[in-house]
C-alpha positions as CSV (number, residue, x, y, z in Angstrom):
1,X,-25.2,-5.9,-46.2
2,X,-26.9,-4.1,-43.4
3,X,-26.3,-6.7,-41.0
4,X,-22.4,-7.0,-41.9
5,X,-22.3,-3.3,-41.2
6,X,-24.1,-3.9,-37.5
7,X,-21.5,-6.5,-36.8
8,X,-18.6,-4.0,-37.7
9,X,-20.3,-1.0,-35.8
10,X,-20.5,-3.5,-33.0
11,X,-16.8,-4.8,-33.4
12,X,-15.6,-1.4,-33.4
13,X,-17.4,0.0,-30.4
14,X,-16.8,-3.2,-28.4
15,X,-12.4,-3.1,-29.3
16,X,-12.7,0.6,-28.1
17,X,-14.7,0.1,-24.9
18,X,-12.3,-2.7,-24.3
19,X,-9.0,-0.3,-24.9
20,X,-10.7,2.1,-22.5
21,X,-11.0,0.3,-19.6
22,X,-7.5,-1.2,-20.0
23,X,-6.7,2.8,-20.2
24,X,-8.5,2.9,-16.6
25,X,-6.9,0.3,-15.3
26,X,-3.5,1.8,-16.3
27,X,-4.0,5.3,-14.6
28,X,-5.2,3.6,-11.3
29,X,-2.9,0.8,-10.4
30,X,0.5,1.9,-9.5
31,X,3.4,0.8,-11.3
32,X,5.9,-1.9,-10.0
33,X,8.2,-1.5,-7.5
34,X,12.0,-1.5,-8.8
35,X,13.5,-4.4,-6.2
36,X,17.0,-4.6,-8.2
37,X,18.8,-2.1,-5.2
38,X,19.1,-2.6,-1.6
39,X,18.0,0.4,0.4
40,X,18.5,1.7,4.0
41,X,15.2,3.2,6.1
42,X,14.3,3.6,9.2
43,X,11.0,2.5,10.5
44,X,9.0,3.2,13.7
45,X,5.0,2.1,14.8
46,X,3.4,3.8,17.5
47,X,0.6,1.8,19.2
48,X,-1.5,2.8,22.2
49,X,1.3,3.1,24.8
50,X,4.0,1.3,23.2
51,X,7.0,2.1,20.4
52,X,8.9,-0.3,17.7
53,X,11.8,1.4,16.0
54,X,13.5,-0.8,13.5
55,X,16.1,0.2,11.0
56,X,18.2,-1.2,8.4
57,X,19.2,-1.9,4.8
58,X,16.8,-4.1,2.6
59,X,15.5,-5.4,-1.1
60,X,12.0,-5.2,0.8
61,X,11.4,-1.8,-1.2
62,X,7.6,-1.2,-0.2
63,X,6.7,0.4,3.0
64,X,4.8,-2.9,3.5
65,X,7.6,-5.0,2.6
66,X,9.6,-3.2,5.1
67,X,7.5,-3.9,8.1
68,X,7.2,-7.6,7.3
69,X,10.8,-7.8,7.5
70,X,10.7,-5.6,10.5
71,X,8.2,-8.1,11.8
72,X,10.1,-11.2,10.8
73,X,12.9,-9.7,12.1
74,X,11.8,-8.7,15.6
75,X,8.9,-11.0,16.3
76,X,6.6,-8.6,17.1
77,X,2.9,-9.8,15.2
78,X,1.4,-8.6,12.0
79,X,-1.2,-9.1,10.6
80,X,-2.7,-8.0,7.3
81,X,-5.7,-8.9,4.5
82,X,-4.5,-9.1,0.5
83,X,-6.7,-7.5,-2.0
84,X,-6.5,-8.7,-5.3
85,X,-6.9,-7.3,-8.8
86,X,-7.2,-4.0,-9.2
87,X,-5.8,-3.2,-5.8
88,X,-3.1,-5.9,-5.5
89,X,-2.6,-4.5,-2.1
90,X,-2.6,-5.4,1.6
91,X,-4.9,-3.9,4.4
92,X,-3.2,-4.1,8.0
93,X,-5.3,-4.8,10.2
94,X,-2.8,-5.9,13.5
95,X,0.5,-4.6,14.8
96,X,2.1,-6.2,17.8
97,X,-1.4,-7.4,19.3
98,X,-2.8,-3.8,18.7
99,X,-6.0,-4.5,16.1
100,X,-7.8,-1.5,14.3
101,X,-10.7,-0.5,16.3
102,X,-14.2,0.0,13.8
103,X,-16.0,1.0,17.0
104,X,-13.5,4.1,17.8
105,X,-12.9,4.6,14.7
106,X,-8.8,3.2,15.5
107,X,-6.8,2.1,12.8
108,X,-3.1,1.2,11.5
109,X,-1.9,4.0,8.8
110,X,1.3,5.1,7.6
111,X,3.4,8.1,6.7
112,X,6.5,8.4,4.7
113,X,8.9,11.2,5.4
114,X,5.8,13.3,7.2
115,X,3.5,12.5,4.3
116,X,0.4,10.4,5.0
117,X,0.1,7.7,2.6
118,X,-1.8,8.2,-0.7
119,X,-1.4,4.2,-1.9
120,X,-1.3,1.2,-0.7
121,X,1.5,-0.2,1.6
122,X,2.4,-2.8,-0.7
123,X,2.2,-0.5,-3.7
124,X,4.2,2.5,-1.5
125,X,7.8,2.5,-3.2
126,X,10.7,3.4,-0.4
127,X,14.3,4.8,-1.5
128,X,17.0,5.1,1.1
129,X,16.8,7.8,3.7
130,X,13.0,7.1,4.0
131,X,11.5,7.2,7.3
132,X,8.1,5.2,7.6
133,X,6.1,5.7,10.5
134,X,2.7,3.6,11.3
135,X,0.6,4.9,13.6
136,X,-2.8,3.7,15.4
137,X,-5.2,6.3,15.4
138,X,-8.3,7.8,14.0
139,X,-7.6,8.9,10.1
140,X,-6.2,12.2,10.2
141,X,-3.8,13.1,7.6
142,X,-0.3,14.7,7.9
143,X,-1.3,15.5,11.4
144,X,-0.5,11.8,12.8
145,X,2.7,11.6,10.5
146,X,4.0,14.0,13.3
């Protein structure tokens, strides 16, 4: 009797812990994207001496599915490192021959509408009228979505 009331303490406790990390995991990763409507946005990178403005209407409704079509589109290079579960996101690490910089502490970030980014680039929903601006520099906030 003793031990069939271990093995229900145990069941219970282990079907909790289990429903509270899938609680977790719900609160930290960011919904899907709704890619059902076309958008229009405007898009612009600032490297080190250079400037890409791109614009149009897409399905591509993530800031980083934006710039890969930007990318596609205009042939500049892009490069980037997936993350998978529970990030399911992308880390870019090149724009147009321009890589982040460890050393001097340089790296590609993005802003939408003025904001500095608070997710993910391919977790960053976009709605038409959106401007998305990358910029290489040293992390800084707001201050570099200027």
């Amino acid at each position: 009797m003793r031990e069939r009331h271990q093995a229900i303490v145990f069941t219970a406790v282990w079907i909790g812990s289990l429903l509270m990390a899938l609680a977790v995991v719900s609160a930290v990763v960011p919904p899907p994207v709704n890619r059902e409507r076309a958008v229009s946005v405007a898009l612009q990178i600032r490297g080190p001496g250079w400037t890409i403005a791109y614009a149009g209407s897409t399905l591509n409704n993530t800031a980083f599915g934006f710039i890969r079509e930007a990318n596609l589109t205009e042939g500049f290079e892009l490069r980037w490192a997936e993350y998978g579960w529970p990030y399911n996101d992308v880390f870019v690490t090149s724009i147009n021959g321009t890589a982040n910089d460890g050393a001097g502490n340089l790296w590609w970030q993005y802003c939408v509408n003025g904001a500095y980014a608070s997710v993910g680039a391919a977790s960053q929903a976009i709605r038409s009228g959106d401007r998305i601006t990358w910029a290489y520099a040293a992390p800084g906030g707001d201050e570099l979505c200027r």
